[in-house]
Legacy VTK file of the C-alpha trace (Angstrom):
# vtk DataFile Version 3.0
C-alpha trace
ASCII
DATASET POLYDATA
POINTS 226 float
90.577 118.247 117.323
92.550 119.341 114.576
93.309 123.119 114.423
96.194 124.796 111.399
96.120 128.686 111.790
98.527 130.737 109.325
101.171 127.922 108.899
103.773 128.180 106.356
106.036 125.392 105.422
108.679 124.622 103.033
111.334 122.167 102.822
115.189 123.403 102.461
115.659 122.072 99.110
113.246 122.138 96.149
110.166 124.771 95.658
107.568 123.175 97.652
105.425 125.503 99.648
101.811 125.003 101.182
100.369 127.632 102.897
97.767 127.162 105.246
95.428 130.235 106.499
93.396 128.017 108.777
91.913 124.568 108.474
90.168 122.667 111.458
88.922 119.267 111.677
86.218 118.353 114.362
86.623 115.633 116.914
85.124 112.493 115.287
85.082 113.889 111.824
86.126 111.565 108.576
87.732 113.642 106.330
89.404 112.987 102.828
92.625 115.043 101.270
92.456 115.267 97.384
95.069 116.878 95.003
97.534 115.878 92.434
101.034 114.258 93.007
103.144 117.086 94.525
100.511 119.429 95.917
101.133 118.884 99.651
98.791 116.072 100.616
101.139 114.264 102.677
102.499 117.363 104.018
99.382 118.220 105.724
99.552 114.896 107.381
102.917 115.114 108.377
102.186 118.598 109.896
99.102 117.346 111.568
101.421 114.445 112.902
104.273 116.746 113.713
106.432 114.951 111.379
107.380 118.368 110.406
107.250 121.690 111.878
105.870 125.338 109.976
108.351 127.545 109.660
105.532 129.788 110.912
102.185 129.427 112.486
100.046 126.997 114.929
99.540 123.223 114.627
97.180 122.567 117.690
95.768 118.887 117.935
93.825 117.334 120.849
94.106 120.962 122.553
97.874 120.714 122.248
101.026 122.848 120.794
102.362 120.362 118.209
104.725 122.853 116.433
106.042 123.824 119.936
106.886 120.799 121.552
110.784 119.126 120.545
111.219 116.407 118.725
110.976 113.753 121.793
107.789 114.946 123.016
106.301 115.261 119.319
107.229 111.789 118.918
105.498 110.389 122.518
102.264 112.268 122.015
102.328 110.942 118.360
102.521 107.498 119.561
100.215 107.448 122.464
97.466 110.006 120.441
97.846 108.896 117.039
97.345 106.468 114.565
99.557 106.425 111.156
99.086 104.742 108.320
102.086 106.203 106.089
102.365 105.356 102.388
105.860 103.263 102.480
104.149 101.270 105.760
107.439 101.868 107.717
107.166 98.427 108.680
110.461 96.138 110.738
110.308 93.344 107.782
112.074 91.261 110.253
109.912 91.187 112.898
106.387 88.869 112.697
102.828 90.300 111.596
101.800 90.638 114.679
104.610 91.909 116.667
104.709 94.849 113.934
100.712 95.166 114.839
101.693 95.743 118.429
104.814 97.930 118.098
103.360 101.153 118.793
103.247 99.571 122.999
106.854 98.405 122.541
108.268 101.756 121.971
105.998 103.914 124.810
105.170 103.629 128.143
102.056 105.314 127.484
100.380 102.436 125.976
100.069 99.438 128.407
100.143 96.190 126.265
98.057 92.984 127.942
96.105 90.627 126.477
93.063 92.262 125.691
94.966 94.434 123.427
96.274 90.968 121.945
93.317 89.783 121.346
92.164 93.129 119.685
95.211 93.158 117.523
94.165 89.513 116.267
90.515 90.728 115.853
91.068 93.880 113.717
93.794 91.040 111.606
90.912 88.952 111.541
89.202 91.929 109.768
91.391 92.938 106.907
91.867 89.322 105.825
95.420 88.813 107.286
94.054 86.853 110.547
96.287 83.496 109.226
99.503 85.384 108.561
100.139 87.108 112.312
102.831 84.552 112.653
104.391 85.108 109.355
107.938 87.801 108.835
106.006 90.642 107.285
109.400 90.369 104.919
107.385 87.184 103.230
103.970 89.471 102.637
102.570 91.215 99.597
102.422 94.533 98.911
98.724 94.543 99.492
99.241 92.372 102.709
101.832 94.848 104.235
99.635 98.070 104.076
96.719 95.583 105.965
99.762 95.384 108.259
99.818 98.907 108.595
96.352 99.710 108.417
96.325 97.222 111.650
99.055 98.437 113.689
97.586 101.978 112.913
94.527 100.804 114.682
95.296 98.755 117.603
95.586 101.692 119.921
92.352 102.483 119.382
93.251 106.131 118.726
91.816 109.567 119.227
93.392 110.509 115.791
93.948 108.283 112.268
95.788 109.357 109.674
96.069 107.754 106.776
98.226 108.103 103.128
96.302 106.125 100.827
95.587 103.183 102.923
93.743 101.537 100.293
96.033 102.066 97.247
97.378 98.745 97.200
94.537 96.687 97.676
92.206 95.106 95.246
88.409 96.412 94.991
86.987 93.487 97.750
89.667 94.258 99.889
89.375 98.068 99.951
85.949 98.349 100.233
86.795 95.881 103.520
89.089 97.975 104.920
87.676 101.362 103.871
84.719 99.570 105.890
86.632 99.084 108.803
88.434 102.414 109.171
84.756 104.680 109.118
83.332 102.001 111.017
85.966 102.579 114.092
86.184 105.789 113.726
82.127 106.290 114.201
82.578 103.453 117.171
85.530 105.302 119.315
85.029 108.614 117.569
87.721 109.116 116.644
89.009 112.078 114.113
89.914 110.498 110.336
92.070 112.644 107.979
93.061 109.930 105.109
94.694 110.961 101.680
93.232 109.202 99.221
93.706 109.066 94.859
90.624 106.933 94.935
87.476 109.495 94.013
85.230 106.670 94.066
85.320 106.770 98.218
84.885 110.413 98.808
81.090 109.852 99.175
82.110 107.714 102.433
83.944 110.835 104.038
82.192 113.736 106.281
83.948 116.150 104.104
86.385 116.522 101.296
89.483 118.814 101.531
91.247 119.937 98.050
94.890 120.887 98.887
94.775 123.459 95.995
92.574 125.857 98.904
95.477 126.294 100.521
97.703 127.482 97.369
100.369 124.875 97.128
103.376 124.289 94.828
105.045 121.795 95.045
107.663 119.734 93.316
106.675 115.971 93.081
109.727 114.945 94.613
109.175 116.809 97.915
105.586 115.655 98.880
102.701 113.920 97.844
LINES 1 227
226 0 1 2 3 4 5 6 7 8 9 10 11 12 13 14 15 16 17 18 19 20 21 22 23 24 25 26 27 28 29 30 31 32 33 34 35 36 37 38 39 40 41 42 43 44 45 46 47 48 49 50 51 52 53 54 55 56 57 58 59 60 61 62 63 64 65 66 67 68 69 70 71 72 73 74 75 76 77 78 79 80 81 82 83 84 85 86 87 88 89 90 91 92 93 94 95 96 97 98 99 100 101 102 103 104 105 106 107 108 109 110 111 112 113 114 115 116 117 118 119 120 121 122 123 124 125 126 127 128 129 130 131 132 133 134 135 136 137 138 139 140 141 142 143 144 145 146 147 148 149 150 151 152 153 154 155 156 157 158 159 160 161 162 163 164 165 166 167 168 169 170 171 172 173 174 175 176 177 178 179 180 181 182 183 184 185 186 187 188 189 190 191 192 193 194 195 196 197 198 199 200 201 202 203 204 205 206 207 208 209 210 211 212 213 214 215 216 217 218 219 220 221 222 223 224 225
């Protein structure tokens, strides 16, 4: 599902380099990403996602070209293949809890919203404890509340790929063994492929596998990724 061969990537300013010989992720896997601040954790995901390209080498996900494709058609076969859960939420604080849970079928035509998807957005709310608040300006949430925002939206789409930047690093120890919960528990229902980055060591016993950035040789500056 998830295929890196020989990438390279660095960004244009700073010292940050991750080097990637070949990592592969199997369809329906649940994977974690461990390392310290600055050692490319995010970066992974953002290549995975095709946030960002490799200067050199293959990203191939769900059979496709990722690195190869432009920036439009990175961004519709991230939408309509992909769930996100990034670490700063990337929420619209002025739009409702819900209508930020659906957004993903605003913004493609790939995704056809009705009201079974509705109802499924209200369901998986239901599930992370913000069922009451879909109504609510996401401006007026918690921290805590916005990433079960985020964690929703991410889900929704039922997608074949999640990837998630410490979903539960907000949340307090009921909650995020809830949600944690409710990720593996999808992703084992719709197999679907997990890669989450995660400070918490306490969870990696939940995860098929365990992935320590420092395999692939990274140095970073903490500025650049996480």
């Amino acid at each position: 599902m998830i295929d890196l061969q020989d990438v390279e990537f660095h960004y244009d300013r700073g010292n940050f380099r991750i080097r990637v010989p070949r990592f592969e992720v199997e369809r329906g896997e649940v994977a974690a990403v461990i390392g310290p601040s600055g050692s490319g954790k995010t970066t992974l995901l953002h290549l995975v996602a095709g946030i960002v390209v490799p200067q050199s080498g293959h990203v191939r996900v769900d059979g496709q070209d990722v690195g190869g494709m432009g920036d439009a058609e990175r961004r519709a076969f991230r939408i309509a293949r992909m769930g996100l859960v990034f670490q700063e939420f990337e929420l619209l604080e002025y739009l409702s809890v819900l209508d930020n849970a659906l957004l993903p079928y605003r913004i493609t035509p790939a995704l056809q919203l009705d009201r079974q998807v509705v109802e499924r957005a209200r369901a998986i709310a239901g599930d992370v404890g913000i069922g009451d608040k879909l109504g609510r300006p996401v401006r007026r949430l918690s921290h805590g509340e916005k990433q079960r925002v985020a964690i929703c939206r991410a889900l929704v789409p039922d997608p074949a790929i999640l990837l998630a930047d410490e979903p539960t690093g907000n949340l307090d120890p009921t909650t995020k063994e809830r949600v944690i919960d409710l990720l593996l528990a999808h992703a084992r229902k719709h197999d679907t492929t997990v890669l989450t980055v995660t400070h918490d060591h306490g969870l990696l016993d939940r995860f098929d596998r365990v992935v320590d950035v420092a395999e692939f040789h990274a140095a970073a500056q903490p500025e650049s990724a996480s």
